[in-house]
N, C-alpha and C positions, 0 to 999 in steps of 0.2 A: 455552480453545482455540476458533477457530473455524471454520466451520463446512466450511472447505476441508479442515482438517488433519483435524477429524473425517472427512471422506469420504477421505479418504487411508487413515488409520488400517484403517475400514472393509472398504479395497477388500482391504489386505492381511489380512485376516481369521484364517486358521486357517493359512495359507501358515508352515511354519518357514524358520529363517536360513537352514540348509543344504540346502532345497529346491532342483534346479538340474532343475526340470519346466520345459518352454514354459510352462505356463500360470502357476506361478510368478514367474517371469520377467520373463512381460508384464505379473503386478500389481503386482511390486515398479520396474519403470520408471514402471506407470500411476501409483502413489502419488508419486513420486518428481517426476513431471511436474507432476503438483497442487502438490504442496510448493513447484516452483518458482516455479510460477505467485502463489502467496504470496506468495513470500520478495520477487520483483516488484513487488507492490502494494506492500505495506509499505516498500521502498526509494524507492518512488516517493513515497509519503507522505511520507518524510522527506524527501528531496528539496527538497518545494514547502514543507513546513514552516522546511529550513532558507531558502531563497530569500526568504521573509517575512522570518524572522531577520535577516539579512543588509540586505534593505531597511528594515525598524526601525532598525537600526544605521546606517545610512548618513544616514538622516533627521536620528539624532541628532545627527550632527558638524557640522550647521550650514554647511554648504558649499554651492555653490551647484545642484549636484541632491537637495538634501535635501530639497525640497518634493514633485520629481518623485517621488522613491524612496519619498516616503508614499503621496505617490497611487497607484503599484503598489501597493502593500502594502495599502492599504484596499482597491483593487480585485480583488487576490488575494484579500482574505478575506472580499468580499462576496458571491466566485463560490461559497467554500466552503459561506457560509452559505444562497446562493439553492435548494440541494437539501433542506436541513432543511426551508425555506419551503415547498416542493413537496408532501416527505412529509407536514407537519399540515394541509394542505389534502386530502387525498385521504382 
C-alpha cells in the first residue's frame, strides 16, 4: 500500500463501523477523501499510460500519422522520464 491509503487507514484509527459520533464521521469521510484522491492518481496514470499505447499502435499501422503518433509517444515518455532525471540529480 501506499502511503495515502496508509494515512487513510491511520486517520480512521480506533473509530468502529457503527460509530455514528461527529467525530467519527468526519474521519470516516476524511479517509474516504484520501482514498479518493488515489483512486485519482492512479486513473490518471492509466490514462496517459493507455494514450502511449494507443500512440505505439497507431505508429505501427504505417499510415500516414504514424510517424507523428511516434513522435508523441517518445515525447510522452520523455516527459515521464525527465522527473527520474531530476530526483538522481538532487
Amino acid at each position: 500500500m501506499n502511503a495515502r491509503l496508509h494515512e487513510a487507514i491511520a486517520i480512521l484509527g480506533d473509530i468502529d463501523a457503527d460509530d455514528a459520533s461527529t467525530e467519527a464521521r468526519g474521519r470516516r469521510a476524511h479517509a474516504r477523501v484520501i482514498a479518493m484522491i488515489e483512486f485519482a492518481d492512479e486513473v490518471s496514470g492509466m490514462r496517459r499510460e493507455q494514450r502511449i499505447a494507443n500512440l505505439l499502435t497507431l505508429a505501427q499501422l504505417g499510415k500516414k500519422d504514424s510517424q507523428s503518433a511516434l513522435n508523441e509517444a517518445r515525447r510522452l515518455l520523455a516527459v515521464d522520464e525527465e522527473p527520474s532525471k531530476l530526483k538522481g540529480a538532487a
